[in-house]
N, C-alpha and C positions, 0 to 999 in steps of 0.2 A: 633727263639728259641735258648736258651742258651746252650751250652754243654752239655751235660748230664742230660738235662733235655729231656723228655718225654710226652707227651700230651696220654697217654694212654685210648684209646675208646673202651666204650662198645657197644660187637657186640651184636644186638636182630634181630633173624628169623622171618620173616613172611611168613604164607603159607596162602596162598588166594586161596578157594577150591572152587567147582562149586555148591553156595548155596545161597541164597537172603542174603542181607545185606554186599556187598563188601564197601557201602558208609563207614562202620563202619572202615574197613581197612586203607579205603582212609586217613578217617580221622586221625587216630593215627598215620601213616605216615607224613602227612602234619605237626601233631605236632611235633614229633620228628626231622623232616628235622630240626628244630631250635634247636635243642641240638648238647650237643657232643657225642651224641647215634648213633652207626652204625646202619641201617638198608638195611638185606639180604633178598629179597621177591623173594618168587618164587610160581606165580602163572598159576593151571591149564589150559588145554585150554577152558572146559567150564566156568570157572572163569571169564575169557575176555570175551566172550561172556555176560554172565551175565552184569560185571560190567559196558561192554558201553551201553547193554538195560537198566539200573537204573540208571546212572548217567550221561551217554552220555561220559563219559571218558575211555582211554584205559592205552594201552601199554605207549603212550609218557608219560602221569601224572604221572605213576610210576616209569621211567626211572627219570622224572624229581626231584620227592619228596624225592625216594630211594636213597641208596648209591650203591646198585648193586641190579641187576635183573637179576633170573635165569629160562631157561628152567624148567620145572617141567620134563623134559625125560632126564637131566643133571646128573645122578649118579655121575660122577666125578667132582663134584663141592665140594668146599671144606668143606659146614656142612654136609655133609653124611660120615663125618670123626670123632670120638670122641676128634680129636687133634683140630676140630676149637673150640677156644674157646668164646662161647657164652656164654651170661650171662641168656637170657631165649629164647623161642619159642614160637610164638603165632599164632596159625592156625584159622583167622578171615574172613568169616564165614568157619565153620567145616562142609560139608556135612557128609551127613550118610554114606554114602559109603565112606569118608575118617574114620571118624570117626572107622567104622569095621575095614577098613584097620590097623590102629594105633592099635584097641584093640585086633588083630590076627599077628600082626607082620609081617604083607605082605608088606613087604619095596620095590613093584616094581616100585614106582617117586621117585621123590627128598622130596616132602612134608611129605612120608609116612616114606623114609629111616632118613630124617632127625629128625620127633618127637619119630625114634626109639633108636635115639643116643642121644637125650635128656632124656627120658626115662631111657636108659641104665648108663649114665654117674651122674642120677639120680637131672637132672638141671631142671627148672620152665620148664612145659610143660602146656599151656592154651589155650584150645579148647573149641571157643566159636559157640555152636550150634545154628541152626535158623528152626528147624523142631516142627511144631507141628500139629495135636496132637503125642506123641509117641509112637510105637507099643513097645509088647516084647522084641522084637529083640535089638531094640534102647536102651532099658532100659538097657537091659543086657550087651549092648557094651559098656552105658556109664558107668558102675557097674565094669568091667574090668577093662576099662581105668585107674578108681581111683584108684584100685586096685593095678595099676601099679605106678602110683603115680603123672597121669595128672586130673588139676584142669580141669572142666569141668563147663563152665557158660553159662546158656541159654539166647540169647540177648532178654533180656527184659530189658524195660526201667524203672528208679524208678519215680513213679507218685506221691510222698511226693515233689518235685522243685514245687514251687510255678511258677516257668517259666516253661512252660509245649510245648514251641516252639518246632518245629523237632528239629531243630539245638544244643539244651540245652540237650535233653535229647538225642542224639545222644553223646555230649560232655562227659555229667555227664558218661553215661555206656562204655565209650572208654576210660576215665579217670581212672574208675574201675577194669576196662582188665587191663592198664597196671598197678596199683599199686598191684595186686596182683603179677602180675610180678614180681611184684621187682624194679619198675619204677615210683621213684617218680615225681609228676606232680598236674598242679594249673587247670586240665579239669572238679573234682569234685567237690561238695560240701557233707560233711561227716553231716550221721544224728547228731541231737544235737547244730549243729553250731547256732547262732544267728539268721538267715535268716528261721529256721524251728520253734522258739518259737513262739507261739498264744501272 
């Protein structure tokens, strides 16, 4: 690298919470590991759990695909700081009881303290939920959240792909996740494109 020159990376949070669909994680990780996008994941312990019964992967895939992996009982890690500078936060899958946690401001992990410093510092916060069907409760926490001014997106998949594979339509909605983020990427296909005319 030259003198004063700079390769300046953006950092993007993941929180990986204890809900079906950590593949979804995996996967937007795996994509980015080819970028020059930092990725900070810090996932629960029922999260591991989860994610090696659905995929049969653990701890090592994420060490390997991440750029750092943190305890989720880690408070002094450096996004529960408004000084780390990240560019968004994406808590994939968002359980309900994270999801309360975020919409009551109970910062007692790393996942819960870090989407309150995103929140607070008023940066992309995307919590992607995998509950259905909804109770009240649910409603009204995800009703908060936006409130506060995290995008909240239910993982469902869009059924207009004519390729209708897991693997596509895991793509096309993890593509999704992150362009609202603020991360652009070639994971989608946008309605209207050539591939959806009759």
């Amino acid at each position: 690298m030259q003198k004063g020159v700079w390769l300046r990376l953006s950092k993007i949070i993941f929180g990986i919470s204890g809900a079906s669909g950590a593949v979804l994680a995996l996967r937007a990780l795996e994509y980015l590991s080819h970028t020059n996008y930092e990725t900070h994941v810090v996932v629960s312990d029922t999260a591991k759990v989860i994610m090696r019964y659905e995929t049969g992967k653990g701890m090592e895939t994420l060490k390997r695909i991440a750029t750092r992996v943190y305890s989720n009982d880690n408070l002094f890690a450096p996004m529960a700081s408004g000084s780390f500078k990240a560019k968004a936060m994406i808590v994939m899958p968002c359980s309900m009881k994270t999801l309360a946690g975020i919409a009551t401001g109970y910062s007692d992990n790393l996942i819960l303290r870090a989407a309150d410093v995103m929140l607070k510092e008023r940066k992309p916060l995307v919590l992607v939920i995998r509950e259905t069907p909804l109770s009240y409760v649910h409603a009204k926490n995800i009703l908060e959240v936006s409130k506060a001014g995290a995008i909240v997106m239910p993982a469902t998949p869009q059924f207009y792909l004519k390729d209708k594979s897991t693997g596509k339509l895991i793509d096309n909605f993890v593509g999704r996740v992150l362009a609202i983020a603020g991360i652009e990427n070639d994971l989608y296909e946008e309605w209207g494109n050539e591939g959806f005319r009759s």
